[in-house]
C-alpha positions in Angstrom: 8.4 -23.1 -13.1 8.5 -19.2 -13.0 6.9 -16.3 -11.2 4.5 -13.6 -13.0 4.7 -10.0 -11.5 1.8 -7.9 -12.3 2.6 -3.9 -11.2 5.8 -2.6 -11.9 4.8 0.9 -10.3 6.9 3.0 -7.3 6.0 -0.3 -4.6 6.0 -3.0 -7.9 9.9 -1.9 -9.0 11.6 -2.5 -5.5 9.3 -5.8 -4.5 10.3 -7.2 -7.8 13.8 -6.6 -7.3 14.1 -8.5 -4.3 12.6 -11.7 -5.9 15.1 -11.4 -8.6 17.3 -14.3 -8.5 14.9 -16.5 -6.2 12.8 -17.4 -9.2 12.5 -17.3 -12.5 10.6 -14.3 -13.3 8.3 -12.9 -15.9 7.4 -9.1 -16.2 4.2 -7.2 -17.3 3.1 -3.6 -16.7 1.8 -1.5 -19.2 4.8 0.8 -19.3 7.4 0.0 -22.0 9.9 0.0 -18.2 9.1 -3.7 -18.3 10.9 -4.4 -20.9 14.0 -2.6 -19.7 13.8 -3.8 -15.9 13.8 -7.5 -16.8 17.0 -6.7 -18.8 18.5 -5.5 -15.8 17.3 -8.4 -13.6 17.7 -11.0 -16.3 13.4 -11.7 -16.5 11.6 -11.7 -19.2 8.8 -9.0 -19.9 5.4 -9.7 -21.9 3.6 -7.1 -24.0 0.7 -8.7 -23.2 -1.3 -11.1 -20.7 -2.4 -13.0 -23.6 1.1 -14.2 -23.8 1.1 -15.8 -20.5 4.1 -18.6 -20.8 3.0 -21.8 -19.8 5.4 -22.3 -17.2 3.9 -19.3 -14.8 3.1 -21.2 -11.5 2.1 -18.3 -9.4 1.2 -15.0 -9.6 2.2 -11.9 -7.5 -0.2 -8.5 -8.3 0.8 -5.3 -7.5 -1.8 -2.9 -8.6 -3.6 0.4 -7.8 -7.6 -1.2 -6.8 -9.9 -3.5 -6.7 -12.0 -2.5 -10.2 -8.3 -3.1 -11.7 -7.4 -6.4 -10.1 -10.6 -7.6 -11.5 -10.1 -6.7 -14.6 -7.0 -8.4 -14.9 -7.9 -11.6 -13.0 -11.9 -11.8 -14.7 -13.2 -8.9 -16.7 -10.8 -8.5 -19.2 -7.9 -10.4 -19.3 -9.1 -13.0 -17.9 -5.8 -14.2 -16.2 -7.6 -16.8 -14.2 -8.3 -18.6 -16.5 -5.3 -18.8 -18.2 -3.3 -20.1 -15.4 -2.7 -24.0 -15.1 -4.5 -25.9 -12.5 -2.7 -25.5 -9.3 -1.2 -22.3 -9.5 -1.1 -19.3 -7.4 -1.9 -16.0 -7.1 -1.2 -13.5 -4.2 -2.7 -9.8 -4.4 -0.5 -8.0 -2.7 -2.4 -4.9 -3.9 -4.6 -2.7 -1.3 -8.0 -4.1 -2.4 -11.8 -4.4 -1.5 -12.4 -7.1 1.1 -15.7 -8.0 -1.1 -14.0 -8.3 -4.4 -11.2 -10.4 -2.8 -13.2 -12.7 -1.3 -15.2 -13.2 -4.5 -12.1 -13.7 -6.5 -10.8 -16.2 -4.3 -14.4 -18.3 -4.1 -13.6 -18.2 -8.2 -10.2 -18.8 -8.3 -10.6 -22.0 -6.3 -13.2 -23.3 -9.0 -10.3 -23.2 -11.2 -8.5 -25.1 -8.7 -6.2 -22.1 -8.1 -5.1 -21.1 -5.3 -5.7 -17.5 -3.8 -3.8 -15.1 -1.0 -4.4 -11.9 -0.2 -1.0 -10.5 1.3 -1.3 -6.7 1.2 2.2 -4.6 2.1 2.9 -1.8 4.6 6.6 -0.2 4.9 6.2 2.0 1.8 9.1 2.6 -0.7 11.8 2.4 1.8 11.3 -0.9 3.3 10.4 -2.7 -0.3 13.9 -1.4 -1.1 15.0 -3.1 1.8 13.2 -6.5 1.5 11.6 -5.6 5.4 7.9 -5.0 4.2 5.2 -6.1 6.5 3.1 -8.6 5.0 -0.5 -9.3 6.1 -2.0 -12.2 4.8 -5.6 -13.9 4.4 -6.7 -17.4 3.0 -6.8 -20.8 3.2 -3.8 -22.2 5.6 -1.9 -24.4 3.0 -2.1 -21.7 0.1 -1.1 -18.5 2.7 2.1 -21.0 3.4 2.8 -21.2 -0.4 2.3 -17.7 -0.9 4.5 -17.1 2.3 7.3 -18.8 0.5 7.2 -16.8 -2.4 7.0 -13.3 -0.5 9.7 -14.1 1.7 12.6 -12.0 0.1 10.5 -9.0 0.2 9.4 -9.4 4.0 10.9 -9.2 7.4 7.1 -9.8 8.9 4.5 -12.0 7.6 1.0 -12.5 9.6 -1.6 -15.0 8.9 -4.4 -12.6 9.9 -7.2 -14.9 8.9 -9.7 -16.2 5.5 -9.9 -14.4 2.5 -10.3 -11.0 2.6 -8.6 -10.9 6.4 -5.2 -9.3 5.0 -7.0 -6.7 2.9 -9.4 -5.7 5.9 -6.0 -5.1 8.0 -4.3 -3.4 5.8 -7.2 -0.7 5.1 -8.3 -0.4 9.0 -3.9 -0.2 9.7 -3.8 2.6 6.6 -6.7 4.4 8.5 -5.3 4.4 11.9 -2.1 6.0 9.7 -4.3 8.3 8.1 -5.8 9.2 11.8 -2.0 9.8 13.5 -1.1 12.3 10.5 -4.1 14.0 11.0 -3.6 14.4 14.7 0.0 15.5 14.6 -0.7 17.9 12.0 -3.5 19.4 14.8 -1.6 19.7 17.5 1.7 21.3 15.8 -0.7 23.6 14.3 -1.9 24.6 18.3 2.1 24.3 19.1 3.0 26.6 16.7 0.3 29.3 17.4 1.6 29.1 21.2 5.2 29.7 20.1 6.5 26.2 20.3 8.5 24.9 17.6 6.9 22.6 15.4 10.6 20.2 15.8 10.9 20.4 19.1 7.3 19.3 20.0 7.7 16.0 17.5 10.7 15.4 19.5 8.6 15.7 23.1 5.9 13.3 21.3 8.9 11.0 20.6 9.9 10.9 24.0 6.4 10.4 25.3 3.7 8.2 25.1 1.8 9.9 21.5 4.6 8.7 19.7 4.0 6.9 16.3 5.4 5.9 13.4 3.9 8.6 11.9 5.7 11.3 14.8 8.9 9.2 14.2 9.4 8.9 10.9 7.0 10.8 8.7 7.0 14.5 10.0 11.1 14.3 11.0 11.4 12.7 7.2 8.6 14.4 5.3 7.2 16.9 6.8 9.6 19.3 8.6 11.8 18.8 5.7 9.0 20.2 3.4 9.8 16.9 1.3 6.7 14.8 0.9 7.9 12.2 -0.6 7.3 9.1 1.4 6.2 6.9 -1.9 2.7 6.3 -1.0 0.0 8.9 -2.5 -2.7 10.5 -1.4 -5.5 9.5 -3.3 -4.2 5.6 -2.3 -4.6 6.5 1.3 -7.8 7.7 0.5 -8.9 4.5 -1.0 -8.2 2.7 1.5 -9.4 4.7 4.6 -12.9 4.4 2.6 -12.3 0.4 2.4 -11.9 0.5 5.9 -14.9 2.6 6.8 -17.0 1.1 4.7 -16.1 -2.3 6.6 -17.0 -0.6 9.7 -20.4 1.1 8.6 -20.9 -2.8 6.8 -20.5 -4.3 10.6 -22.5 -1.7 12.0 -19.3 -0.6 14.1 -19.5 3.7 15.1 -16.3 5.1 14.2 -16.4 8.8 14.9 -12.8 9.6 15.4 -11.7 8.0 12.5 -14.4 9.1 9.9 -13.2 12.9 11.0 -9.8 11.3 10.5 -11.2 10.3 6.9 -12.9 13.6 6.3 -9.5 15.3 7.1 -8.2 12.9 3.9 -10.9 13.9 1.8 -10.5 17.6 1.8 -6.5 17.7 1.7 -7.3 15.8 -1.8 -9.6 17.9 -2.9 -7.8 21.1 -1.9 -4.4 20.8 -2.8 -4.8 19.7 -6.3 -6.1 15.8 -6.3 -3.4 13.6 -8.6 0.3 13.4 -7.6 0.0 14.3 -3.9 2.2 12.5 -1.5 -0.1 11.2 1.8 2.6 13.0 3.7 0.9 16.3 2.0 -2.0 16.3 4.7 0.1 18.0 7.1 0.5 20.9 4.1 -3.3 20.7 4.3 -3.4 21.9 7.8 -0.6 24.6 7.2 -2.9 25.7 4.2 -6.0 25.8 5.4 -4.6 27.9 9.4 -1.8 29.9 7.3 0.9 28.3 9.6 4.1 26.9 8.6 5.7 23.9 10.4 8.8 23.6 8.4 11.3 25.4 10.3 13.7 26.7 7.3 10.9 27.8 6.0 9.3 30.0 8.9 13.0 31.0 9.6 14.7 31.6 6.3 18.4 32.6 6.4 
């Protein structure tokens, strides 16, 4: 039996890697890469999804949204319902609780099993098989879809049923969203006092503000003038909107991090839209108070 990977974008190229040589995989992305990577790995690639093979037993989807996961599974392609009785499929994409739960209520009239199992780590830890998984579903199918992840995971979290792992990963993307947001604030006050921009992240570092975002993201991305993490801007976007649309659904007031979310907003509009690394909210902030928090840059040679 043999694996179908759906998304072979910046996260789908690394994740695939990783399963290649635990199963016997087949390819499909609308880019003519396919073709090319399963060279490389020894897969096959489809042109097509009409061209399913027969011996595809599960199914891992990589993709940019809900609207485009349904298309695939439903709408268009209809992948559902080519897929034997049995099979699998695990969205690892960043999707709409909603959708996913509606998917899975369809998939199991197929007798198909469904797991959401959304990723956090970015580019670097896909490379490095040590993504974060978050799963939701039924028990039995999240411990089938838990086999199949494992070469791309060093963490895997039954959160809860269908739908659970796409709720965490949005609310985790906005709290990301929220710690960018806030750094980029208070180096922008640091910097007006005469404090170096990278010597206040290292303070935060030592104290108790310290984040992933304070650890890795501004020493990586931002001080560097980089911005290049992998993950985009208008993603993060989607998903802080997935998460505060759960919130407004539950009736929960989130203040903080819908100013966190309106910070997203406007660094997307303003710089440009397309193409911007989620890093590129910290630029926002130097844009929009003329300040300049890469160091090189404020003290050229």
């Amino acid at each position: 039996m043999s694996t179908l990977f759906v998304g072979l974008g910046m996260m789908g190229t690394p994740m695939v890697r990783r399963l290649a040589g635990t199963t016997d995989l087949v390819l499909f992305d609308l880019s003519p890469a396919a073709q090319t990577l399963a060279s490389e790995l020894g897969a096959r690639a489809i042109p097509d999804l009409s061209l399913i093979p027969h011996d595809v037993d599960s199914v891992v989807l990589m993709l940019p949204n809900s609207r485009i996961i349904e298309s695939v599974l439903v709408d268009g392609d209809q992948l559902l319902a080519k897929l034997n009785t049995g099979a699998i499929v695990v969205d690892m994409s960043s999707s709409v609780p909603a959708s996913t739960c509606e998917l899975a209520r369809r998939a199991s009239e197929l007798g198909i099993d469904f797991v959401d199992a959304p990723v956090s780590g970015g580019v670097t830890k896909a490379r490095t098989g040590e993504l974060a998984i978050m799963a939701g579903g039924d028990p039995h199918a999240v411990e089938r879809a838990r086999a199949i992840v494992a070469p791309m995971s060093s963490t895997f979290i039954h959160v809860g049923p269908s739908g659970a792992g796409h709720a965490a990963k949005a609310l985790n993307n906005l709290i990301s969203a929220t710690n960018l947001a806030a750094i980029a604030e208070v180096l922008v006050v640091a910097t007006r006092f005469g404090i170096d921009p990278a010597i206040l992240v290292d303070v935060i570092n030592a104290s108790t503000g310290r984040s992933q975002a304070s650890e890795v993201k501004y020493p990586q991305q931002v001080l560097t003038g980089e911005y290049a993490s992998g993950f985009a801007l208008d993603l993060m976007v989607k998903d802080v909107r997935i998460a505060l649309s759960l919130a407004d659904e539950l009736g929960v007031d989130s203040p903080v991090t819908h100013a966190a979310a309106g910070v997203t907003e406007a660094a997307l509009r303003d710089l440009g839209g397309a193409g911007l690394d989620h890093t590129q909210i910290a630029e926002w902030y130097e844009t929009t108070h003329s300040v300049l928090l890469r160091p090189h840059e404020r003290n050229p040679s």
